[in-house]
C-alpha angles and dihedrals in degrees: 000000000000125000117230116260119259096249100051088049102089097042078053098052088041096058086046095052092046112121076224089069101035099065095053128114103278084237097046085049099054091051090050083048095049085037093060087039090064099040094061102039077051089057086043106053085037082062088057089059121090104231085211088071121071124233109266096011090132088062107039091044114110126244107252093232091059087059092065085044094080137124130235123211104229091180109192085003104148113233124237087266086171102057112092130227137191120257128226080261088049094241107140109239133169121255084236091065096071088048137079112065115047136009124279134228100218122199122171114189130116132261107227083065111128100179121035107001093064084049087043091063095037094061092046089050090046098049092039097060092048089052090081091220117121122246116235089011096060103010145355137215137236126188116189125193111229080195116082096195093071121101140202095273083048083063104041091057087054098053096048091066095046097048077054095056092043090041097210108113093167088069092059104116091054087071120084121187109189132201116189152166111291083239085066094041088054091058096049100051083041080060099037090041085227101162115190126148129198124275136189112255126209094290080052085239111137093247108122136060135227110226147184107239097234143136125199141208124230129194116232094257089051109258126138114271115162151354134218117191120202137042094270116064122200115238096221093045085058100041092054088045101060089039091057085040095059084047091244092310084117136050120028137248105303082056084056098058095037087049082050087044098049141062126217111236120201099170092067096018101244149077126275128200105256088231082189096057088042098059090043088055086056097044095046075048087054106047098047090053084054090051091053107052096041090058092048087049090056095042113103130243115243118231128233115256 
């Protein structure tokens, strides 16, 4: 324990050998003893600590190799369409083919994760089936592996477990899960601004990779659209981006007036309600209702013949 501080010492004896002290119950004076004990190792220790450095920065502080982890919003970038991947039957086959005719649902993560990228798909499954949209009718979806070393068999493990979560096996064919060179990887991560870096695992060995949670909308013709942070992705965020991203081919007229209703936000990776645009709905609302009663107020009644 520390000792108190020099300074501190004679207030301490002179509050001890107080008659004040001295005539008070043997148990009340060793509390107001331990009392003035702990008080003082507390201002000393509080001495030790640098008042330029805020409690619990140490801890709060994030690691350096998180800072280079990081996504980029290329909003309306244009994807590598002409490097080639792997497919989950190992035929080689280029990032254009699964593009052209409706939006995409993008994840890149790798398959020998064993942490974020599995809760990463299964919030996408889980999302995708609540947004009440059909896969391979409205969207598609395309899984790329960040880790060269996986392979297709990597990849088809993978997708089984993600056709389980979505539980429509009949749309299977509409789900790619690519493996590539790390060249086209690469690519890919440059257009979607996905930043991740190599880290040591358990076994200290540089096989696993720190990543932003994220999924990603694509246009048809294979331009960035939108961007959902998290592991959990709200149905109706996903719904209204693929709606914006099929440029209202999809959806129907309530999407219209949420899409109206809502900003995009890709600072937090969502949509927000347009307060603004809302109020504006109600007055319009308003004013017409006004309009209205006031013209079936002036209208005459008509008299019996």
């Amino acid at each position: 324990m520390k000792t108190v501080s020099n300074r501190s010492q004679p207030q301490a004896r002179a509050l001890i050998h107080s008659s004040v002290f001295y005539r008070v119950n043997p148990r009340c004076k060793l509390l107001a003893l331990s009392l003035v004990l702990i008080i003082f190792c507390t201002a000393a220790s509080a001495q030790n600590y640098s008042a330029d450095k805020p409690l619990g920065a140490s801890a709060q502080s994030t690691p350096a190799y998180l800072k280079n982890a990081g996504i980029d919003q290329n909003l309306n970038h244009v994807l590598p369409l002409a490097d080639h991947f792997l497919d989950e039957h190992g035929n080689s086959v280029a990032l254009g083919s699964y593009f052209g005719h409706r939006p995409v649902v993008m994840a890149l993560v790798y398959f020998k994760c064993g942490m974020l990228c599995p809760q990463v798909l299964h919030g996408m499954g889980s999302s995708l089936k609540q947004t009440g949209l059909h896969l391979g009718h409205d969207y598609d979806v395309v899984v790329a592996s960040i880790d060269p070393s996986d392979t297709p068999a990597d990849s088809v493990e993978a997708r089984q477990h993600f056709l389980m979560m979505l539980g429509d096996g009949s749309a299977a064919e509409h789900v790619h899960f690519l493996t590539g060179s790390q060249q086209s990887i690469t690519d890919l991560a440059q257009a979607t601004g996905f930043h991740y870096v190599r880290v040591p695992g358990p076994d200290g060995k540089m096989d696993q990779f720190a990543h932003s949670s994220v999924i990603m909308i694509a246009t048809p013709d294979g331009r960035m659209s939108k961007y959902l942070s998290g592991v959990e992705y709200q149905p109706r965020d996903v719904r209204l981006a693929l709606v914006e991203a099929s440029d209202h081919k999809i959806g129907s007229f309530s999407d219209l007036v949420l899409i109206y209703c809502c900003n995009y936000s890709p600072s937090q990776g969502r949509y927000t309600v347009a307060v603004m645009r809302v109020l504006g709905i109600a007055a319009m609302g308003s004013v017409l209702m006004l309009i209205l009663v006031v013209y079936l107020l002036g209208k005459k009644p008509q008299t019996a013949v």
